[in-house]
C-alpha positions in Angstrom: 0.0 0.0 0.0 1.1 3.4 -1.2 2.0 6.0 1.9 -0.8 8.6 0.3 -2.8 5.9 -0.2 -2.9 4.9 3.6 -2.6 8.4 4.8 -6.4 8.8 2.5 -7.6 5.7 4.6 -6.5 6.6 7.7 -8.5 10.3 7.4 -11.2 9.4 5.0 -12.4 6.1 6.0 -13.4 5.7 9.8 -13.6 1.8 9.8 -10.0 1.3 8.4 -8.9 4.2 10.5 -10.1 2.3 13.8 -8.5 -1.2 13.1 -5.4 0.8 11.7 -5.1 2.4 14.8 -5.9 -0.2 17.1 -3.8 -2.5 15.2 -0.5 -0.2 15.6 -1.5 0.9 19.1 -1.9 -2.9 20.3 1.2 -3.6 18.8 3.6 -1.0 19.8 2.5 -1.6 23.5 2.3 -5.0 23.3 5.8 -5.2 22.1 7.1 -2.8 25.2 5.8 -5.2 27.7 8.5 -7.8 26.0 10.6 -5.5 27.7 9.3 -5.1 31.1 7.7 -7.9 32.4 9.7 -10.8 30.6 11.0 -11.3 33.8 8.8 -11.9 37.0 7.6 -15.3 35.3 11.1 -16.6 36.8 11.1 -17.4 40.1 14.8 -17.3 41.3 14.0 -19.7 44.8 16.3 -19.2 47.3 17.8 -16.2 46.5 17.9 -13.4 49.1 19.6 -10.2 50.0 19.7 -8.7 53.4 16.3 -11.1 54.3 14.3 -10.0 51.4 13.8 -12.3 48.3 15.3 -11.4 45.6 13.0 -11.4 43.2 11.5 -8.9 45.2 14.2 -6.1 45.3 14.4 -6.7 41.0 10.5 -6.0 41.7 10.9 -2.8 43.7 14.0 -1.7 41.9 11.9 -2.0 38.3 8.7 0.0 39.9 10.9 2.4 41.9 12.6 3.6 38.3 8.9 3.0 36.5 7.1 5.0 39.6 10.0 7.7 39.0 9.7 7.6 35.4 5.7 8.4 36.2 6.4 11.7 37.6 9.2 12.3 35.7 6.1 11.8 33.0 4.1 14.7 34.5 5.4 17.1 32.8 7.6 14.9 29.7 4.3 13.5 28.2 2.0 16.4 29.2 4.1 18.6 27.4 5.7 16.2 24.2 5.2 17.8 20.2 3.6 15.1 18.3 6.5 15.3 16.0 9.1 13.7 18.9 6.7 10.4 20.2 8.0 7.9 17.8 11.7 8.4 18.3 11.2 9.1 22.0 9.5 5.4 22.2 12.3 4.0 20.3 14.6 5.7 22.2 13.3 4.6 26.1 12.9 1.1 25.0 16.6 0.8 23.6 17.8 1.9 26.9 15.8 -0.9 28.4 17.3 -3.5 26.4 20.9 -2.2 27.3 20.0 -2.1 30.6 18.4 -6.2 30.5 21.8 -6.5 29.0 23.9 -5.3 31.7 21.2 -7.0 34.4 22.4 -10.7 32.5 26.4 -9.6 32.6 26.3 -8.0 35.6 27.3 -10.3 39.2 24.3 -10.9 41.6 23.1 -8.8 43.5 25.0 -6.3 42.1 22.3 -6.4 39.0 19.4 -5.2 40.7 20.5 -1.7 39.9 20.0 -2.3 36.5 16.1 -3.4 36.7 15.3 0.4 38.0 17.3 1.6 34.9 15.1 -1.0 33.3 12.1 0.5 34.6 13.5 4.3 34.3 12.4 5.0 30.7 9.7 2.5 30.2 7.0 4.5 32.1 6.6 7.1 29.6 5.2 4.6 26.5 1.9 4.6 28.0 1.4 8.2 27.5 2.8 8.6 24.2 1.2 5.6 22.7 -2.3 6.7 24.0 -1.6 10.8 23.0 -2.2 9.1 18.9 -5.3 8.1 19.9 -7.1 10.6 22.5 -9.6 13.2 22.2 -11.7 11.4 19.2 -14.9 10.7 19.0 -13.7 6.6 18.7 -11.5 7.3 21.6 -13.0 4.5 24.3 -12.6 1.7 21.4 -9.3 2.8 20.3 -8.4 3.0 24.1 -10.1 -0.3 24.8 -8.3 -2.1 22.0 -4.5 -0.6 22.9 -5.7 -1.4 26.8 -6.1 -4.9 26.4 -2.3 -5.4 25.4 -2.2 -4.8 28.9 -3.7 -8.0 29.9 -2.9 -10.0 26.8 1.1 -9.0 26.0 2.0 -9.4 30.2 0.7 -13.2 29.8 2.2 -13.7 26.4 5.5 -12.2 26.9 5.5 -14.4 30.5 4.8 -17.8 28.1 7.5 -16.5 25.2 10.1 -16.5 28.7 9.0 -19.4 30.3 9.4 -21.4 26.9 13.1 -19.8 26.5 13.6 -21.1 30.2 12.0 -24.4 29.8 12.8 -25.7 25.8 15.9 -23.4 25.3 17.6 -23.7 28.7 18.1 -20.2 28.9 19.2 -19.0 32.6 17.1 -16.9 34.1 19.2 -13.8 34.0 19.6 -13.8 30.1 15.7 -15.0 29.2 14.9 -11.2 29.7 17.1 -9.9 27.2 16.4 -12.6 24.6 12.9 -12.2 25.1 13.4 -8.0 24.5 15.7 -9.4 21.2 13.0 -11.1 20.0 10.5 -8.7 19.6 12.9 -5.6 18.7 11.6 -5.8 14.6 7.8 -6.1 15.6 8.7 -3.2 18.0 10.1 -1.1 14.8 7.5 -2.0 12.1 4.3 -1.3 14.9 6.3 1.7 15.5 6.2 3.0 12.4 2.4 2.1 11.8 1.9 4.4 14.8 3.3 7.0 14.0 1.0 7.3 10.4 -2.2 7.9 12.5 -3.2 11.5 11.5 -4.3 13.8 14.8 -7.9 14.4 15.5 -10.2 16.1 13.1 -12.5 18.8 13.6 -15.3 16.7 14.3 -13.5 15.2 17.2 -12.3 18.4 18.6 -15.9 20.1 18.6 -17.1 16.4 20.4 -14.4 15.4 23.2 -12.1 19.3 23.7 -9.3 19.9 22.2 -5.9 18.2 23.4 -3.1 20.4 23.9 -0.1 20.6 25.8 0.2 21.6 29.8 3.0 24.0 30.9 3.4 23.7 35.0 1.5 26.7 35.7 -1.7 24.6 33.6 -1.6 21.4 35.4 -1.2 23.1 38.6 -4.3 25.5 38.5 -5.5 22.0 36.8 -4.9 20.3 40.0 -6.8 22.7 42.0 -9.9 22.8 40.2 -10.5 19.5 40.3 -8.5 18.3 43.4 -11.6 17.1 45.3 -12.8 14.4 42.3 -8.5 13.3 41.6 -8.2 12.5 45.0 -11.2 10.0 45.9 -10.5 8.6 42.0 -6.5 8.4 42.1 -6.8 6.5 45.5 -9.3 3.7 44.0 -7.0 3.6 41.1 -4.0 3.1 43.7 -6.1 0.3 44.5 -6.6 -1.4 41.6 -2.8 -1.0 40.7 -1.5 -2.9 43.4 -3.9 -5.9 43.3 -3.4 -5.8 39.3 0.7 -5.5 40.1 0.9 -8.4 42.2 -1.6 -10.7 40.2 0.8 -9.6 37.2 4.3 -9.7 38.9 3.9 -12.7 40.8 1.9 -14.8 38.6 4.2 -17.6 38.6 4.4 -17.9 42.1 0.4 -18.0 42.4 -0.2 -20.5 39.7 2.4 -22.7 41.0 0.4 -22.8 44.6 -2.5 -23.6 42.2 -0.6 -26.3 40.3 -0.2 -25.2 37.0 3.1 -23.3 37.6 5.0 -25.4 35.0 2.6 -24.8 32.1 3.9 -21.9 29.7 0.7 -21.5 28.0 -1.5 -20.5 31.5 -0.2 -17.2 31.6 -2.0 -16.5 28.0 -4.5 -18.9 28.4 -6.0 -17.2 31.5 -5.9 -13.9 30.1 -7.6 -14.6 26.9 -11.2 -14.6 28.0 -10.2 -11.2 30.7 -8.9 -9.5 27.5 -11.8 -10.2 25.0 -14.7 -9.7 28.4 -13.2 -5.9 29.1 -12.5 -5.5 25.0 -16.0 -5.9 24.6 -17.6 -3.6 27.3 -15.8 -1.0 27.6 -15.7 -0.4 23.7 -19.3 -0.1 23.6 -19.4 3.1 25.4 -18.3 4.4 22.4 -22.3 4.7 21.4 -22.5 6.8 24.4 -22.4 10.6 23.2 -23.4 12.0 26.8 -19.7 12.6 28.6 -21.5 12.8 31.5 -23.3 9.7 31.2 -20.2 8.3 30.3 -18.3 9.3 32.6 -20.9 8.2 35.3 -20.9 4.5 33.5 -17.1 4.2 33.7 -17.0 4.7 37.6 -20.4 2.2 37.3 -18.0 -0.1 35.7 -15.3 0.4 38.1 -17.7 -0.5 40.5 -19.1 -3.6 38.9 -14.8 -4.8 39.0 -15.0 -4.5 42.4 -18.0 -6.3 43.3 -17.0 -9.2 40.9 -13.4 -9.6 42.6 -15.1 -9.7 46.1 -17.1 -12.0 44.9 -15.1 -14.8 43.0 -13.0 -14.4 45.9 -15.3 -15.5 48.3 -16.6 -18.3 45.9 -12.9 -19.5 45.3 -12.2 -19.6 49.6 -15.1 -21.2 50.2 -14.3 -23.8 47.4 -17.3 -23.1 45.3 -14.6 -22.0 42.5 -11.2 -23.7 41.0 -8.4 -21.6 40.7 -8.2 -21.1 37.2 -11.9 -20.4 37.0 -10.8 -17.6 40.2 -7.6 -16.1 38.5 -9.9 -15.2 35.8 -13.2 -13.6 37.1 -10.7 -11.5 39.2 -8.4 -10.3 36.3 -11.7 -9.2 34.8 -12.7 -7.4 37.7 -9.2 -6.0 38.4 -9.1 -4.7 34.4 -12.3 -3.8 34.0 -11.9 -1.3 36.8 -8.3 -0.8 35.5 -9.0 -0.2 31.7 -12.1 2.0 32.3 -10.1 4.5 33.8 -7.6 4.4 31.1 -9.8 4.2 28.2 -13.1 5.8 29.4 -12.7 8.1 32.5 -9.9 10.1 32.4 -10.9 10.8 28.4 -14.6 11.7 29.6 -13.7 14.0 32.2 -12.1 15.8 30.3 -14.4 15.7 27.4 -17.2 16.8 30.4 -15.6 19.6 32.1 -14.4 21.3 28.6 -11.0 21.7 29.9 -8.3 22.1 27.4 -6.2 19.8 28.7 -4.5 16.1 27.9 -5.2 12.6 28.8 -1.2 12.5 29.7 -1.6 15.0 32.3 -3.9 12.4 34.0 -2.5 9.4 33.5 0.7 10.1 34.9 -0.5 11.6 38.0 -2.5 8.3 38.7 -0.1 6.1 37.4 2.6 7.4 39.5 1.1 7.1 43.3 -0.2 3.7 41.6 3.2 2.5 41.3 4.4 3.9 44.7 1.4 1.8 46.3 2.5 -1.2 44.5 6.2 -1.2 45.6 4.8 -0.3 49.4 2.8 -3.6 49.2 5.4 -5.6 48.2 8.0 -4.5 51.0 5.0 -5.0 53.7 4.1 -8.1 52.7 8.1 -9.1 52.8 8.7 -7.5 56.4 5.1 -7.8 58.2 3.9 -11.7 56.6 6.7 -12.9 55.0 5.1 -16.1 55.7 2.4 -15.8 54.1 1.9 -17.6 50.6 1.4 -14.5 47.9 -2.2 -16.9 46.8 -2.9 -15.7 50.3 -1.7 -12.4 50.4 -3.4 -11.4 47.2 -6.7 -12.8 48.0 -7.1 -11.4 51.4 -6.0 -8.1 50.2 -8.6 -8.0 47.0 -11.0 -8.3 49.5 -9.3 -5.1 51.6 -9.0 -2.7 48.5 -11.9 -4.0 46.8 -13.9 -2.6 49.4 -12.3 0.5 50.1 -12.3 1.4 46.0 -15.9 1.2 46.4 -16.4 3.2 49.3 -14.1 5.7 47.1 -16.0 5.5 43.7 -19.3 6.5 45.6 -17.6 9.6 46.7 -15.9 10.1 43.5 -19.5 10.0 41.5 -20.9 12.3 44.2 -18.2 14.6 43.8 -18.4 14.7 40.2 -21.9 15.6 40.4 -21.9 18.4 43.0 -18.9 20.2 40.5 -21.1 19.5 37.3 -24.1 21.0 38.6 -22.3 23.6 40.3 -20.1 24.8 36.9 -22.9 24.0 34.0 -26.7 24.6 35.4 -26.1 27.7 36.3 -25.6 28.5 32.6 -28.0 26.7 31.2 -30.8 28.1 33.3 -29.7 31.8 32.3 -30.1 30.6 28.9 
């Protein structure tokens, strides 16, 4: 296909220009998690440092640099020309392969330093892979379809290492960098696709605001306009970031406690039906013009996560449910929560409030207390319950923040409400 040929289709046909931007989206994402998560599906028994497991200081040393690489994102994505996101994504995930590189060469433990470098630049794909697809009128579908790399490429990549380990005898300080190696050309070629997705037209921008960048002074007096809704919602997506991080990160230690830990194909399997379940709802908010209404439905679908992972829970600890059956219903729960907010809620409030503004802005704020909650979980659950199996520990602690994110999401709609009526009925009764 000619270059103008595609560049016609991508503006002029709406169809080809969702699947075309879905594909390369999916893709380019999908390709970065090859990078990043390759490596919790080994297990390194035994191994300590200073009475913490060491799989757990690679843990906390690739969140710390991911979490810093969040706020480091505050202002980076918020404020990126759409001319620089394709190089800059090339560019942050080449210094992650070096650094996987160094992490195989260097001596344990003195290694672990290299997993924060790891996690250092990764952070900031997210937000530049989502600023191609935000403020459209198709933006919940595309946003749903790129999402779901987040559930399908983390179990994926986890069955392309634990093949390497288990049919290639690759050690497990090297399957990390042969796993980055092998998708390096997909990488480049869905790269490329991306950056061929033309911005949004002027029917988008009269429908969802138009995107622009923040300076410091922007998001600040952002912050404080809105700071009693991004407080109630940031904490429930805290939440829903540490249950989804330890589910993610130490899969292979909870399907091994549910006997299937030496199957390479469970990490994709089980994902599979979560990915294609939170695909199919949260794209069809899409036929919701309303961004109030949507926005309302995406903390009703937050909601519904929550109640569904307290649930299976309770149905797998009573012994209603099998494990496999349970890993499932709660990934759903735990993404369907997770994905509205990155494909529904943070676009809709924006879209609602008529704030020129970016999804970026948003995301990176959320994303990097998220990441801050996940590494504090990990260290208590290694210094206060160390003995504690991590089926256990994740289980009991779904139940925990499950409740709490509702509690949160209540107040969250309530304060959304109050602002809305407050800002827009006065105006539409003076006219």
């Amino acid at each position: 296909m000619k270059l103008k040929s595609l560049k016609s289709l991508t503006e002029n046909n709406e169809l080809f220009f969702v699947i075309f931007a879905i594909t390369a989206s999916f893709f380019t994402y999908s390709c970065m998690y090859a990078f990043r998560k390759a490596f919790t599906v080994a297990t390194f028994d035994g191994v300590f440092l200073l009475g913490v497991h060491y799989k757990i200081w690679l843990i906390a040393s690739q969140i710390l640099g991911y979490t810093l690489s969040k706020f480091i994102g505050i202002k980076l994505v918020s404020e990126m020309k759409p001319e620089r996101r394709a190089l800059a994504i090339l560019v942050v995930i080449g210094i992650a392969q070096v650094s996987l590189f160094l992490f195989a060469v260097t001596p344990r433990p003195y290694n672990i330093i290299w997993m924060f470098f790891n996690g250092l630049p990764l952070g900031i794909v997210w937000g530049l892979v989502f600023s191609y697809l935000e403020g459209r009128r198709t933006t919940e579908l595309l946003g749903a379809g790129v999402s779901v790399s987040f559930i399908f490429a983390s179990g994926f990549v986890k069955s392309v290492g634990k093949y390497l380990m288990l049919n290639f005898e690759v050690s497990e300080y090297w399957m990390p960098f042969v796993t980055g190696l092998i998708f390096t050309l997909p990488l480049l070629v869905s790269v490329w696709l991306l950056n061929k997705i033309p911005p949004p037209n002027e029917r988008d921008i009269a429908l969802r605001t138009k995107r622009v960048p923040m300076t410091k002074t922007e998001r600040n007096d952002f912050l404080k306009k809105f700071f009693a809704a991004i407080i109630p919602f940031t904490l429930v997506y805290i939440f829903l970031t540490v249950l989804r991080d330890i589910r993610d990160n130490f899969a292979a230690e909870i399907w091994m406690e549910l006997g299937q830990g030496n199957d390479s194909s469970i990490f994709t399997i089980a994902e599979i039906p979560v990915g294609l379940g939170v695909l199919l709802i949260i794209s069809l908010m899409i036929f919701v013009k309303n961004n109030l209404m949507a926005l309302n439905a995406s903390i009703g679908l937050i909601i519904t996560g929550l109640v569904v992972n307290i649930v299976s829970t309770l149905a797998f600890r009573s012994g209603i449910m099998g494990g496999l059956s349970w890993m499932i219903l709660v990934g759903f729960g735990l993404y369907l929560g997770y994905i509205a907010y990155h494909a529904l809620l943070f676009e809709r409030f924006i879209a609602t409030f008529k704030y020129a503004a970016n999804i970026g802005f948003l995301f990176y704020f959320a994303d990097a207390f998220g990441y801050l909650g996940s590494v504090t979980a990990f260290l208590l659950k290694n210094f206060f319950s160390p003995d504690i199996s991590w089926l256990n520990f994740f289980s009991t602690l779904t139940y925990l923040l499950s409740i709490a994110g509702i509690i949160f999401s209540l107040i969250t709609y309530q304060v959304i409400k109050t602002k809305y009526r407050r800002q827009f009925l006065p105006k539409l009764a003076t006219t």
